[in-house]
C-alpha positions in Angstrom: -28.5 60.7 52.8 -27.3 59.2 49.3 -28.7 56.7 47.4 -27.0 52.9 47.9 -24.8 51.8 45.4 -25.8 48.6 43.4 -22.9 46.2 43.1 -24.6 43.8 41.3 -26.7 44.2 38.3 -28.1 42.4 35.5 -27.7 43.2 31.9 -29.7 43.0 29.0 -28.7 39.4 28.1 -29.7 38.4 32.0 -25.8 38.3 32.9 -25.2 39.7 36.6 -22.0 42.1 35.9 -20.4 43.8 38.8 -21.3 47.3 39.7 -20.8 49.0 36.2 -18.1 47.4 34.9 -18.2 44.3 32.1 -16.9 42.3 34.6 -19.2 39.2 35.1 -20.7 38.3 38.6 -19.5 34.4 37.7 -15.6 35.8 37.5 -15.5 37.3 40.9 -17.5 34.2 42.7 -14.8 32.2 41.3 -12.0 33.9 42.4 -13.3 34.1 45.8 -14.6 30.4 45.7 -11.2 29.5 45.3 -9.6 31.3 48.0 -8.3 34.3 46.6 -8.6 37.9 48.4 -10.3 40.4 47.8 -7.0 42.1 46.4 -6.2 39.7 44.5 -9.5 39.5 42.8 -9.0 43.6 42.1 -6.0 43.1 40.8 -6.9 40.7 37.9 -9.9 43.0 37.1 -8.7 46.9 36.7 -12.1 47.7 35.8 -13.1 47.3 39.4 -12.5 49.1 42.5 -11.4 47.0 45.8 -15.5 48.2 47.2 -17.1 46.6 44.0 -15.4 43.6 44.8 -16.0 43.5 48.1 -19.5 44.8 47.1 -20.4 41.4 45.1 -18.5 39.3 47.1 -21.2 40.3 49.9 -24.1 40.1 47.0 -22.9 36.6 47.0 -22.9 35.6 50.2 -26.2 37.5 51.2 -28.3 36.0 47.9 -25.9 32.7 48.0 -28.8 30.5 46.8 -30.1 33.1 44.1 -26.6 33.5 42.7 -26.0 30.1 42.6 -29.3 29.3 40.9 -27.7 31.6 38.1 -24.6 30.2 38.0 -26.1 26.6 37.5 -28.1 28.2 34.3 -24.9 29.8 33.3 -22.9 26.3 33.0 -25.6 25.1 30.9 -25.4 27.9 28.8 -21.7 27.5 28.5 -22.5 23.8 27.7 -25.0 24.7 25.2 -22.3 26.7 23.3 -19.5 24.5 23.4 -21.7 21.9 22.4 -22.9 23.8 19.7 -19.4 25.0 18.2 -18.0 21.6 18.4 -21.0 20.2 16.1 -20.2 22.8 13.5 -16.8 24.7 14.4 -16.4 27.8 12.3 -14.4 28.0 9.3 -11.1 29.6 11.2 -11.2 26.4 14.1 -11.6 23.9 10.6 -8.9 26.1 8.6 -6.5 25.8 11.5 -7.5 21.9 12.4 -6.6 21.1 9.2 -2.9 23.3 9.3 -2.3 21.5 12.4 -2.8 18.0 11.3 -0.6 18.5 8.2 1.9 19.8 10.1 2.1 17.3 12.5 1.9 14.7 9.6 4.8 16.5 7.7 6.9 16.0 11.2 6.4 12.2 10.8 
């Protein structure tokens, strides 16, 4: 008999990533929450095969209230991040702010 395959596991930073891929847990959910098939889902993530999707898909639905615990700390996380970069953007963001502003004054 061989062993199970996992399709869902969590990495080092505590992100659930499908199967063995990169691809997060949060990208497939959302795919799916939003209708699209199982194909479809494959076909925007190469790295995965049509049975990991289907895989996490089912890890979803079977651990629905775990996963979405996660996901809820992942939008905060998110938050924390965008909240963080729009206190102190790095240089580039300022760099092209400012390139953007003088060119929309210029067109005036």
């Amino acid at each position: 008999m061989s062993e199970s395959k996992a399709y869902v596991r969590v990495d080092e930073h505590g992100v659930m990533r499908v199967a063995d891929s990169r691809v997060m847990l949060d990208s497939v959910v959302a795919g799916f929450e939003q209708g699209y098939s199982p194909e479809t889902i494959r076909q925007q993530y190469p790295a995965l095969s049509l049975e990991d999707v289907y895989g996490a898909i089912t890890y979803y639905l079977a651990n629905r209230k775990e996963v979405d615990a996660y996901l809820e700390r992942q939008a905060a996380v998110w938050q924390q991040w965008r909240s963080k970069s729009e206190e102190k953007p790095a240089p580039v963001v300022e760099r092209l702010r400012a390139l953007k502003k003088s060119r929309v004054s210029e067109a005036s």
